[in-house]
MIMAR-393532 format. One record per residue (C-alpha): residue number from 0; residue in one letter; z, x negated, y. Coordinates in Angstrom, 3 decimals, always signed. Layout:
// residues N
{pt NUM,"a",{Z,X,Y}}
...
END
This chain:
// residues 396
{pt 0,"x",{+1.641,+1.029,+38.181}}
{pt 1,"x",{-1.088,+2.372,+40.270}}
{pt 2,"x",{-5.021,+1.832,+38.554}}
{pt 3,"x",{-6.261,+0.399,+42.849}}
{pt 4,"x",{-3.219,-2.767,+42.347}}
{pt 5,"x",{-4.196,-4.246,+39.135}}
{pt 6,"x",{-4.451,-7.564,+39.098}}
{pt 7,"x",{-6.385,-9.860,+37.316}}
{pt 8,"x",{-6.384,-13.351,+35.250}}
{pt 9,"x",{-9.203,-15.286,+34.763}}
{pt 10,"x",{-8.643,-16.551,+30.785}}
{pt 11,"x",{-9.810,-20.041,+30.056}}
{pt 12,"x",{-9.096,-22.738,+27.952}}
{pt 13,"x",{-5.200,-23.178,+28.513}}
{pt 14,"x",{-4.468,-19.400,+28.442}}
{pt 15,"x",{-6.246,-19.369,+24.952}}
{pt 16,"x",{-3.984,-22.107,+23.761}}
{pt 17,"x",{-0.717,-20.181,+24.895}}
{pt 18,"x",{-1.777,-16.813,+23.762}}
{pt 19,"x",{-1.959,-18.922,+20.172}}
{pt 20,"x",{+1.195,-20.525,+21.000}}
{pt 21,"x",{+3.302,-17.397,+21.617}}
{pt 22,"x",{+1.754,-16.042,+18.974}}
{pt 23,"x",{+4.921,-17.119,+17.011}}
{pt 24,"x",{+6.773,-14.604,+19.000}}
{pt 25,"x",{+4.733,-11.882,+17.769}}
{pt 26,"x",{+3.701,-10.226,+21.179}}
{pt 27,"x",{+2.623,-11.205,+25.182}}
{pt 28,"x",{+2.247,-8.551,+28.215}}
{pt 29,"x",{+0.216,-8.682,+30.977}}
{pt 30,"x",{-1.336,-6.496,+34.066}}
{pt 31,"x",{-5.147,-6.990,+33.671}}
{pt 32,"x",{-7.436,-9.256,+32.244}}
{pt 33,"x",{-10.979,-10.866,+32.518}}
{pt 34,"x",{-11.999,-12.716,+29.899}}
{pt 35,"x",{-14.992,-15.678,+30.606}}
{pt 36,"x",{-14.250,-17.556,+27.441}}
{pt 37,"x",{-13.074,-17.843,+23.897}}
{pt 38,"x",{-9.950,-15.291,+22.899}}
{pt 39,"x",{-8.341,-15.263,+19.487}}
{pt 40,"x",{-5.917,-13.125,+18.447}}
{pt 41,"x",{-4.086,-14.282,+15.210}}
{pt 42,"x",{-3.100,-11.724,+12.568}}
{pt 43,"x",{+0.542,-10.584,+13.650}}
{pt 44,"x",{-0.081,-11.287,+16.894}}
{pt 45,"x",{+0.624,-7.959,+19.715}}
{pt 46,"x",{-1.098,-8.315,+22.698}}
{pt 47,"x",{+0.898,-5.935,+25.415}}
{pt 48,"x",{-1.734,-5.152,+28.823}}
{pt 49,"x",{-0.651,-2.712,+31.099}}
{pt 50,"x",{-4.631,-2.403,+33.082}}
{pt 51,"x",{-7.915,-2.697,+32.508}}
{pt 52,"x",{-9.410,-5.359,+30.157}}
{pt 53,"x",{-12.756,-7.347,+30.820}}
{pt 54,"x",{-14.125,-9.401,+28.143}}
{pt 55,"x",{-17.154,-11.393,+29.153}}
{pt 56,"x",{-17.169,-14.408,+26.885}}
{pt 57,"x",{-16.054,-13.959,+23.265}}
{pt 58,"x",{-13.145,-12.421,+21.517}}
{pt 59,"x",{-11.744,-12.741,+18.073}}
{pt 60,"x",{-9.019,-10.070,+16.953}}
{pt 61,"x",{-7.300,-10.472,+14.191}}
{pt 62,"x",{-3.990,-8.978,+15.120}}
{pt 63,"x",{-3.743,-5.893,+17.748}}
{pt 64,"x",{-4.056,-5.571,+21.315}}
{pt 65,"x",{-2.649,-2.324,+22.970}}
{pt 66,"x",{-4.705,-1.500,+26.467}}
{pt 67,"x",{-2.948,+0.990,+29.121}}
{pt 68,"x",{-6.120,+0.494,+31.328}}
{pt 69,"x",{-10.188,+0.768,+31.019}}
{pt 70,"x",{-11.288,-1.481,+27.799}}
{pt 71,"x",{-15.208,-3.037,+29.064}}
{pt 72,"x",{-16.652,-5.534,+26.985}}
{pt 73,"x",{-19.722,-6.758,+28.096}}
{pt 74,"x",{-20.060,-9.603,+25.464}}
{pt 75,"x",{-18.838,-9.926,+21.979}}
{pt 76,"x",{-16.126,-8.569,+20.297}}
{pt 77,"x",{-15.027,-8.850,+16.100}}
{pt 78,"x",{-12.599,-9.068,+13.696}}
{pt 79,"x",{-10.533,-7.371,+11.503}}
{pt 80,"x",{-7.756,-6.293,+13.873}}
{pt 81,"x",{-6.624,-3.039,+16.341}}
{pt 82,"x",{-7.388,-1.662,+19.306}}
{pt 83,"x",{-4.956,+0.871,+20.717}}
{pt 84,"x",{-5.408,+3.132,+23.911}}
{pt 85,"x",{-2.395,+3.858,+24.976}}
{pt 86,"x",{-2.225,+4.633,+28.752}}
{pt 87,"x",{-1.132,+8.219,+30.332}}
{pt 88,"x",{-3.772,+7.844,+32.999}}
{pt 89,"x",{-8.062,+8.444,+32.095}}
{pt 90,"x",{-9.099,+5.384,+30.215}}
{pt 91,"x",{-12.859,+4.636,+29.420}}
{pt 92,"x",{-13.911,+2.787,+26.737}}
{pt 93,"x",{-17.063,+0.618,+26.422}}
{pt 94,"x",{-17.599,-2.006,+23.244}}
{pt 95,"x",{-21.341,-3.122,+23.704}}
{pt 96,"x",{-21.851,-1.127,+20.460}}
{pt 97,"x",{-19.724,-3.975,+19.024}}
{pt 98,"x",{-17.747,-2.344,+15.997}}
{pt 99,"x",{-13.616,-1.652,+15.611}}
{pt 100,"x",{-12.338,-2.210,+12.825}}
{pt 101,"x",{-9.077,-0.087,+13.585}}
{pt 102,"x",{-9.144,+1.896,+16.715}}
{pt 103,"x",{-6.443,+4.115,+17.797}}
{pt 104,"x",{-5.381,+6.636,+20.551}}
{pt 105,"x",{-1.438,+7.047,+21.552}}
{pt 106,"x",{-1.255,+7.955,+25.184}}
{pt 107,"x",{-1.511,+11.440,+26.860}}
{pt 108,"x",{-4.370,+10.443,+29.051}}
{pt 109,"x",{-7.832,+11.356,+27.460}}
{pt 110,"x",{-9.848,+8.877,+26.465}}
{pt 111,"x",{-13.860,+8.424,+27.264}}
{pt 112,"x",{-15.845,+6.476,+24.682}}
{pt 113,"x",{-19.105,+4.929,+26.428}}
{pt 114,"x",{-22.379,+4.045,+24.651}}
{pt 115,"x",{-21.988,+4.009,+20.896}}
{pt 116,"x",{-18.776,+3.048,+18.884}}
{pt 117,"x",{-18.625,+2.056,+15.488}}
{pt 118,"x",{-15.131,+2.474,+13.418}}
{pt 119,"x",{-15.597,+0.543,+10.043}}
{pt 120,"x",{-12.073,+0.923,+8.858}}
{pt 121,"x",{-9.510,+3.599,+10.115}}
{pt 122,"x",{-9.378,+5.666,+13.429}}
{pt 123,"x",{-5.817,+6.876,+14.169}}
{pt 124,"x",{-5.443,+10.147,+16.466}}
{pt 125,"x",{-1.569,+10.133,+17.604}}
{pt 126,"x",{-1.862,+10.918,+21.149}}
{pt 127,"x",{-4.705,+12.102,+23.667}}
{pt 128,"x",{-8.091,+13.602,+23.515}}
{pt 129,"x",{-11.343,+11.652,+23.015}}
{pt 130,"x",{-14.259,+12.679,+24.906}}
{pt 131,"x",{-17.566,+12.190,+23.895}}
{pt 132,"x",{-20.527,+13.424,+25.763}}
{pt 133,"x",{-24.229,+13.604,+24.936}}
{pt 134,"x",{-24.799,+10.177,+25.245}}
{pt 135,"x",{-22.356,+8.536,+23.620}}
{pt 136,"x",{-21.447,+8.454,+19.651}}
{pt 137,"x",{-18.496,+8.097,+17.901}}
{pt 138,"x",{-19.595,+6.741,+14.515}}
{pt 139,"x",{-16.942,+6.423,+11.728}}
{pt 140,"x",{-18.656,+4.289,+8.245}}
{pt 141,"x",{-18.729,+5.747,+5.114}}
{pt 142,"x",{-15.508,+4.152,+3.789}}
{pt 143,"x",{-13.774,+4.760,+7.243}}
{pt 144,"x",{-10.381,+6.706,+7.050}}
{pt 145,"x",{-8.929,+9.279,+9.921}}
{pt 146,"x",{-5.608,+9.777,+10.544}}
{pt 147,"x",{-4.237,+12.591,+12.463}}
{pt 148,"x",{-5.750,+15.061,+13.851}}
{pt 149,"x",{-4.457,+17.657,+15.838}}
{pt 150,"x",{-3.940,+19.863,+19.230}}
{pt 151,"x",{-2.381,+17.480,+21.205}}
{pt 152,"x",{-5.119,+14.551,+19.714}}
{pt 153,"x",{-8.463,+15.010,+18.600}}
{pt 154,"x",{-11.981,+14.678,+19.516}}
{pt 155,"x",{-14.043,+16.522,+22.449}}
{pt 156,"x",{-17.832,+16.326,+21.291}}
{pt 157,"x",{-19.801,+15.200,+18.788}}
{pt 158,"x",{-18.086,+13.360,+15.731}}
{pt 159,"x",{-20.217,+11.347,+13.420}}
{pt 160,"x",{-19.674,+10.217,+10.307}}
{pt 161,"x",{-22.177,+7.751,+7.561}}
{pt 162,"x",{-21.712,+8.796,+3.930}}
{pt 163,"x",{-21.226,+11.109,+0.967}}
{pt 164,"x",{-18.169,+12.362,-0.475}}
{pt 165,"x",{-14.634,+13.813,+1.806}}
{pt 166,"x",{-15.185,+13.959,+5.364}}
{pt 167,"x",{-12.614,+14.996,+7.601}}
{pt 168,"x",{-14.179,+16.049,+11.486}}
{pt 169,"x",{-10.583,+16.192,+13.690}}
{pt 170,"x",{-12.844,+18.213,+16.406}}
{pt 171,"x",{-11.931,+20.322,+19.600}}
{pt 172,"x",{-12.973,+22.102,+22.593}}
{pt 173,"x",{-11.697,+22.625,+25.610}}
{pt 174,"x",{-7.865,+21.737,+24.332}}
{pt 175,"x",{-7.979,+23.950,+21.427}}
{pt 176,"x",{-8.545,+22.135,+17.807}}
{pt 177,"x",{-10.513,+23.610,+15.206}}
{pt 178,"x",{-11.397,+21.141,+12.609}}
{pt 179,"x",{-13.414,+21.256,+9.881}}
{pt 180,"x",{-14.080,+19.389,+6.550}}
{pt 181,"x",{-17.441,+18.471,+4.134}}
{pt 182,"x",{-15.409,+19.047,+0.802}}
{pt 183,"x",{-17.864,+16.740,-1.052}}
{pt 184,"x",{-21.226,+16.062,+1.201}}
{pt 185,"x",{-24.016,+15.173,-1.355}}
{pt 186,"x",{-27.251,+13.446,-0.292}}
{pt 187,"x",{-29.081,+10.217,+0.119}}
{pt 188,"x",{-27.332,+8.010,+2.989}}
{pt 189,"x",{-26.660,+10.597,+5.190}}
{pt 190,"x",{-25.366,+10.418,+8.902}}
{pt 191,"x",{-23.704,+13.777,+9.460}}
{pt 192,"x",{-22.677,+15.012,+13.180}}
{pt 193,"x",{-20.778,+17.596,+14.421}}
{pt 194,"x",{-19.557,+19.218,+16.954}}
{pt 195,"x",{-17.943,+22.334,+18.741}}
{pt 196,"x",{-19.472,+24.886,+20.696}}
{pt 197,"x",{-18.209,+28.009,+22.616}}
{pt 198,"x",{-21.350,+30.429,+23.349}}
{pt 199,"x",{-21.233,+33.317,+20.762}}
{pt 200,"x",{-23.080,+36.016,+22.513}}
{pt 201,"x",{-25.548,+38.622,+20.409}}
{pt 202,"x",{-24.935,+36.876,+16.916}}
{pt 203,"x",{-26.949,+38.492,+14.062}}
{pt 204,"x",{-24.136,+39.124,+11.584}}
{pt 205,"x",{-24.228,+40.532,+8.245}}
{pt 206,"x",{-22.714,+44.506,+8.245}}
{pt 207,"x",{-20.134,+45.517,+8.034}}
{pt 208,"x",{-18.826,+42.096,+9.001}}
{pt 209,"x",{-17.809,+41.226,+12.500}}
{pt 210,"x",{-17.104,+38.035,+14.296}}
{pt 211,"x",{-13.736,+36.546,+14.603}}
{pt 212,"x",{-13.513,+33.143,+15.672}}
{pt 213,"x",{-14.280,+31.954,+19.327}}
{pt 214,"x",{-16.487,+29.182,+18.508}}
{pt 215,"x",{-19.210,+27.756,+16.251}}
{pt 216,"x",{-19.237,+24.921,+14.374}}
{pt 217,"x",{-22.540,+22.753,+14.243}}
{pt 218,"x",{-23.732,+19.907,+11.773}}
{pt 219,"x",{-26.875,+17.871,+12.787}}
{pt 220,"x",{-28.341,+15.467,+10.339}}
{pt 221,"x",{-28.556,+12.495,+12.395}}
{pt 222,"x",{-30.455,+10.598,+9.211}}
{pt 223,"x",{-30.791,+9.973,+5.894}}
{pt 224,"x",{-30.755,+13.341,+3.531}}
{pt 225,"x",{-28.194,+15.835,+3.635}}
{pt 226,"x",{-28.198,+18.012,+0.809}}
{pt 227,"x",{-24.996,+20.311,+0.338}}
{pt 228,"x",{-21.367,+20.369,+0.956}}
{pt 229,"x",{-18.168,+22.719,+0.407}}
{pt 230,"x",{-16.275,+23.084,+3.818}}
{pt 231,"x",{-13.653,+23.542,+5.342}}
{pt 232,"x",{-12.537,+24.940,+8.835}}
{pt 233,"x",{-9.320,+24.983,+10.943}}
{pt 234,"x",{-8.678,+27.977,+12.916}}
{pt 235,"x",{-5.355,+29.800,+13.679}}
{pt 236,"x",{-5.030,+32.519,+10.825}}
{pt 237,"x",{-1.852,+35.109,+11.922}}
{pt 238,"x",{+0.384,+35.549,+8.968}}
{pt 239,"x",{-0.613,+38.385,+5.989}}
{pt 240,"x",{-3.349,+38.473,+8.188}}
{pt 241,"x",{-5.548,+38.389,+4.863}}
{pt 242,"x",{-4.153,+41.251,+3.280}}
{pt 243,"x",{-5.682,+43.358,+6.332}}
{pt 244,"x",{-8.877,+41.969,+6.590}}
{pt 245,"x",{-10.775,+39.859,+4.406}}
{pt 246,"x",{-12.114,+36.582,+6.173}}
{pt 247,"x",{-15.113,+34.988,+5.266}}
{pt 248,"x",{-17.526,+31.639,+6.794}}
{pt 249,"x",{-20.681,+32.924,+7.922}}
{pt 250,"x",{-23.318,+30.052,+7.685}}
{pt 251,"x",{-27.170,+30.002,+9.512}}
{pt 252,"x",{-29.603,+27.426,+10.139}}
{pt 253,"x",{-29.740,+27.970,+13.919}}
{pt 254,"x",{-27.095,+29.890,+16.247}}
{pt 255,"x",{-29.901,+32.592,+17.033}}
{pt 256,"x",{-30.679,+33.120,+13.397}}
{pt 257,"x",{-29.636,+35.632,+10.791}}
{pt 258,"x",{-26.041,+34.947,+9.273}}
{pt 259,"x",{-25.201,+35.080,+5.792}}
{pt 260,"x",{-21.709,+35.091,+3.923}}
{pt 261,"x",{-21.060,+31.580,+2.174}}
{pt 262,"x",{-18.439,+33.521,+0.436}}
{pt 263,"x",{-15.811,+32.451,-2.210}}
{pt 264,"x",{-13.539,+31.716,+0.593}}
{pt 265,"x",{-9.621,+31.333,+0.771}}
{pt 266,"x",{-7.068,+30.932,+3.466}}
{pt 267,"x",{-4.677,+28.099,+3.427}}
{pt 268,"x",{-2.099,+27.945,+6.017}}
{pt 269,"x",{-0.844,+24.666,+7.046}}
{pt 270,"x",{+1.553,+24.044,+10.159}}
{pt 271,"x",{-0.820,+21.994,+12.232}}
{pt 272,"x",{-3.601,+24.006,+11.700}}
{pt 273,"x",{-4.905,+26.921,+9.054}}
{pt 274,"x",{-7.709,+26.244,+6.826}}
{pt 275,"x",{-10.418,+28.796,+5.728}}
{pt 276,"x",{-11.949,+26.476,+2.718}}
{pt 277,"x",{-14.831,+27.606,+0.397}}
{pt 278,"x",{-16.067,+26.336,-2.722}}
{pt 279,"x",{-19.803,+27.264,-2.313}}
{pt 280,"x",{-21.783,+25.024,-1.312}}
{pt 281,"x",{-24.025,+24.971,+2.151}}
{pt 282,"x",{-27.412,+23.462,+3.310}}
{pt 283,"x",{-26.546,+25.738,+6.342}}
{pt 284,"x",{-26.361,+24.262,+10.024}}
{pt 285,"x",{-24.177,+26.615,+12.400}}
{pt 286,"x",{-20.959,+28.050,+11.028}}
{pt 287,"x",{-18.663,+30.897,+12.042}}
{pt 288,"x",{-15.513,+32.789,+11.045}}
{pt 289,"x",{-16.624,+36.655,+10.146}}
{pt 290,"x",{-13.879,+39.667,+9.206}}
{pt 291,"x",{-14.999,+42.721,+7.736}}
{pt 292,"x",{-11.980,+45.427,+7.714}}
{pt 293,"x",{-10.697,+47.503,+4.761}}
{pt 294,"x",{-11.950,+51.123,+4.474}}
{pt 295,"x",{-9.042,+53.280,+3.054}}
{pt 296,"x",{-7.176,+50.060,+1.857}}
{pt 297,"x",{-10.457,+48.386,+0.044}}
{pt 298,"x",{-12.524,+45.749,+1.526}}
{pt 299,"x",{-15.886,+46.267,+2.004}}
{pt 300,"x",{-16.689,+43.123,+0.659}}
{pt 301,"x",{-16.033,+41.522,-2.802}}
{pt 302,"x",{-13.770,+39.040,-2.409}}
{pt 303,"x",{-11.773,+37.014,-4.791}}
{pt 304,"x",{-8.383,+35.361,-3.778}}
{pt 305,"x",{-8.075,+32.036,-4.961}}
{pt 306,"x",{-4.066,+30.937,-4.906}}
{pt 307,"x",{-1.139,+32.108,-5.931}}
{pt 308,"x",{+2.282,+31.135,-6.086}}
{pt 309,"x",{+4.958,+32.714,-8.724}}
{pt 310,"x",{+7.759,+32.042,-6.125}}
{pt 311,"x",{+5.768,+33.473,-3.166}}
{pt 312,"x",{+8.437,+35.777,-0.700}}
{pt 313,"x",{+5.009,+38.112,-0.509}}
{pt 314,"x",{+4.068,+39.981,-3.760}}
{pt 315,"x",{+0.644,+39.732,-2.973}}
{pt 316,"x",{+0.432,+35.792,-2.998}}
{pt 317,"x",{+2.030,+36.083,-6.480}}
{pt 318,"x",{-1.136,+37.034,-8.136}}
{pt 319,"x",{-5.436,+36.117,-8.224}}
{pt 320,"x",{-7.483,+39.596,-7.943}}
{pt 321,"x",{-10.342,+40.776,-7.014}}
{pt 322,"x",{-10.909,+42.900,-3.815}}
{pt 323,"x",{-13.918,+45.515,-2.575}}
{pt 324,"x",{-16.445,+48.176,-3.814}}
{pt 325,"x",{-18.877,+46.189,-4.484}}
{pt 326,"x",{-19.026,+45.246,-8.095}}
{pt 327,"x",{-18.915,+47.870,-10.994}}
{pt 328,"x",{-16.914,+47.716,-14.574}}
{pt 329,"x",{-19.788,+47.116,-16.770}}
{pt 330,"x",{-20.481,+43.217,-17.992}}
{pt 331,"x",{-17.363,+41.807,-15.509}}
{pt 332,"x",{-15.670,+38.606,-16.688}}
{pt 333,"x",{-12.968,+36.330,-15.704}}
{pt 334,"x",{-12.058,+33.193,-17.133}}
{pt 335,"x",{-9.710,+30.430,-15.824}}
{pt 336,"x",{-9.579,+27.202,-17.571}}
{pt 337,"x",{-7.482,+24.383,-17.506}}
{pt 338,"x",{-8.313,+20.692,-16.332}}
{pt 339,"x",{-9.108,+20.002,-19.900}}
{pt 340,"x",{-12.107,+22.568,-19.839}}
{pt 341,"x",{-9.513,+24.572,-22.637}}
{pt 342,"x",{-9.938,+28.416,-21.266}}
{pt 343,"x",{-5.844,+29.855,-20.348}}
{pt 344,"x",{-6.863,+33.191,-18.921}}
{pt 345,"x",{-9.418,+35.733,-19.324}}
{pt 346,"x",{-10.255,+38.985,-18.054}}
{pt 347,"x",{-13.328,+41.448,-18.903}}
{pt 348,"x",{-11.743,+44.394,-17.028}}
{pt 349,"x",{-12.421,+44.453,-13.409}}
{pt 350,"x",{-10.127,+47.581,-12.968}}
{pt 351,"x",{-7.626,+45.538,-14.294}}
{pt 352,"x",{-8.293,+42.441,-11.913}}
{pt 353,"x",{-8.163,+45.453,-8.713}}
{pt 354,"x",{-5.129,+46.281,-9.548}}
{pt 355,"x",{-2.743,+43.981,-11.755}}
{pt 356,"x",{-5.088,+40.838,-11.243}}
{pt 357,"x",{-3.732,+37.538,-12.807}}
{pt 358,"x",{-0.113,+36.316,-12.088}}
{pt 359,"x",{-1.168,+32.548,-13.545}}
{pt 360,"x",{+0.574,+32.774,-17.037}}
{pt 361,"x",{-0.866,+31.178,-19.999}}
{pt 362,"x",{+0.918,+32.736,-23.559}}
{pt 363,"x",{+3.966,+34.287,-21.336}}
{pt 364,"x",{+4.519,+31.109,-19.439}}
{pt 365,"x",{+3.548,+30.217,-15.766}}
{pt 366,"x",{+1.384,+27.110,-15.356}}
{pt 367,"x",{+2.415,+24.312,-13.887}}
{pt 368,"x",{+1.007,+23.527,-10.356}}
{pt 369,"x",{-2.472,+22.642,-10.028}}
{pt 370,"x",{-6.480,+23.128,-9.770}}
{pt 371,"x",{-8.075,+25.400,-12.552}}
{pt 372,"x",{-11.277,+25.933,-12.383}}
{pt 373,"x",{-12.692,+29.666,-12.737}}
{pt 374,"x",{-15.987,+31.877,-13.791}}
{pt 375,"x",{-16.504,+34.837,-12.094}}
{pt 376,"x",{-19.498,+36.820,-13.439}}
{pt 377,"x",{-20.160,+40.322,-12.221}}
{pt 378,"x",{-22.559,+42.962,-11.508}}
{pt 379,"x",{-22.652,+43.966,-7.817}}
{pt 380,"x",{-23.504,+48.517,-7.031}}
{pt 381,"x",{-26.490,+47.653,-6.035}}
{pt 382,"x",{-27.357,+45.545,-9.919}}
{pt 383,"x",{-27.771,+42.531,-8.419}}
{pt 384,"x",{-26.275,+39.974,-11.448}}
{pt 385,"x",{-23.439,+37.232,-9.790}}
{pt 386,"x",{-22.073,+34.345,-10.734}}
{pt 387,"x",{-19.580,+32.665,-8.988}}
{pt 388,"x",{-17.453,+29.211,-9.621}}
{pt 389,"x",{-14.380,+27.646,-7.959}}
{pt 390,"x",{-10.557,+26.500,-8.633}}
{pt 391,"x",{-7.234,+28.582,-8.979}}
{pt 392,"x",{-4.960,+26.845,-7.087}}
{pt 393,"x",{-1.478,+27.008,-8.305}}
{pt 394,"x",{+1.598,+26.327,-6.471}}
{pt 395,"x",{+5.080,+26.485,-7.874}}
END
């Protein structure tokens, strides 16, 4: 049906009463709807409307209400229910900064959020792309849950999020997805944006390490403190591609700045999207994805690879070593512990962690699968003393 021919219903006092009514056969359908008065939607209850949706007066959902059109509400809107955005054609989206409690996306046509709109329970990314330009906000609360994420849904400009703890950004550009994830954001309320951007020209990178990905990630502080996080970002990582060239996050406080290595980095690939995860922590503001290539075989770098899997098809994944020139022999230790803080592995030889490294047995037998938490303390060529923690991840 064609956006110019939809018709609409003026809702008043009898149309409330048989929405209610039919509400004991679960769902109604319609072609496009202004609303001037009261509207409840009972828990259960579907509400089918293939156009665009009006609300002027008030409107109570309880249940869900699926919208193939444009969604303007102009007055009030609550409750506890779902609001789905399912149309194949452009659909805009304006609440009156009124919050949804569920809101989801599950047609192909991209979706435009207008003003500011709050998500206080779950947002749900099946289908479509949500745009959000420089002066709108999508704001998810603290307790808020995403689900999905991914190239054919996600969002287009800034994602905001209230809280500490997990945080999961589904963010693209341009219809390519490259997520990223605040491990464990610590602070004092914080409001945490952010957003992908595309200009990379003339960045001041670390030597020997050059850039790799095609895009920057950026995290504003909207308010509130943010202190530090772990993260996590999703970028397409070929396969063995590590065993070539050592990967790393490059962090800065401003995309013209100096970068620096956030190191202690691993690559996890996934079969939406890879994830290049570190366990440092960063204050930092602008991240990219940095490579530095092996000389004669041996990364420039020190590096440390973080997973392993005894029934990996690739030798290399079998084992946890160490990688570069950068560290010498003298004072180098190694311990993995268990989740029970009771040490299961431990190296002083870094020759021996170059070559053999650890294969994730414990007294002859391999570990069962899991996070083990290491020390890594080392002396770098240059003397500088380091001391680095994370987790083993083992997977059988």
């Amino acid at each position: 049906m064609m956006r110019s021919s939809t018709k609409y219903y003026k809702i008043g006092y009898l149309i409330v009463l048989f929405i209610l009514w039919i509400g004991l056969c679960k769902r109604t359908h319609g072609q496009g709807l202004i609303n001037q008065t009261s509207l409840f939607i009972p828990p259960g209850l579907e509400v089918y409307l293939d156009g665009d949706f009006v609300n002027e007066g008030f409107i109570q959902n309880q249940g869900s209400f699926f919208v193939s059109g444009h969604w303007k509400n102009a007055n009030v809107y609550q409750g506890l229910g779902k609001v789905s955005l399912n149309g194949d054609l452009p659909q805009n989206f304006f609440n009156n900064k009124n919050a949804v409690y569920h809101f989801e996306v599950n047609g192909t046509g991209p979706k435009n959020i207008q003003d500011k709109l709050p998500v206080t329970n779950r947002l749900d990314l099946l289908l479509g792309v949500i745009n959000v330009t420089d002066k709108d906000t999508l704001l998810l609360a603290e307790n808020a849950t995403v689900g999905g994420g991914s190239l054919e849904s996600h969002v287009d400009g800034a994602f905001t999020y209230e809280g500490t703890g997990f945080k999961f950004f589904p963010i693209g550009k341009n219809g390519n997805y490259y997520p990223l994830e605040m491990l464990n954001i610590t602070g004092i309320k914080p409001v945490t944006e952010v957003e992908i951007f595309e200009n990379l020209s003339a960045l001041k990178l670390p030597s020997p390490i050059t850039l790799y990905s095609k895009v920057y990630w950026q995290r504003k502080s909207v308010s509130g403190t943010f202190i530090n996080s772990p993260i996590a970002v999703g970028y397409q990582i070929p396969d063995d591609y590590t065993n070539r060239h050592v990967i790393d996050i490059l962090q800065s406080e401003a995309i013209d700045q100096d970068f620096s290595t956030l190191g202690n980095v691993r690559v996890v690939y996934d079969i939406v999207i890879d994830k290049v995860i570190s366990d440092n922590v960063s204050t930092a503001k602008v991240f990219v994805l940095g490579e530095s290539i092996p000389i004669n075989g041996i990364p420039g770098e020190f590096y440390l690879s973080t997973s392993l899997s005894p029934r990996a098809s690739n030798a290399d994944n079998q084992l946890v070593k160490v990688f570069g020139n950068q560290l010498v022999e003298e004072n180098f230790q190694f311990i993995v512990y268990n989740r029970w803080g009771l040490m299961v592995y431990e190296s002083t030889s870094l020759r021996e962690m170059l070559s053999t490294g650890w294969d994730g047995r414990h007294k002859g037998e391999y570990l069962p699968s899991g996070a083990y938490p290491f020390l890594l303390k080392a002396v770098t060529s240059t003397g500088e003393v380091i001391e680095r923690k994370g987790v083993i991840s083992i997977i059988n």
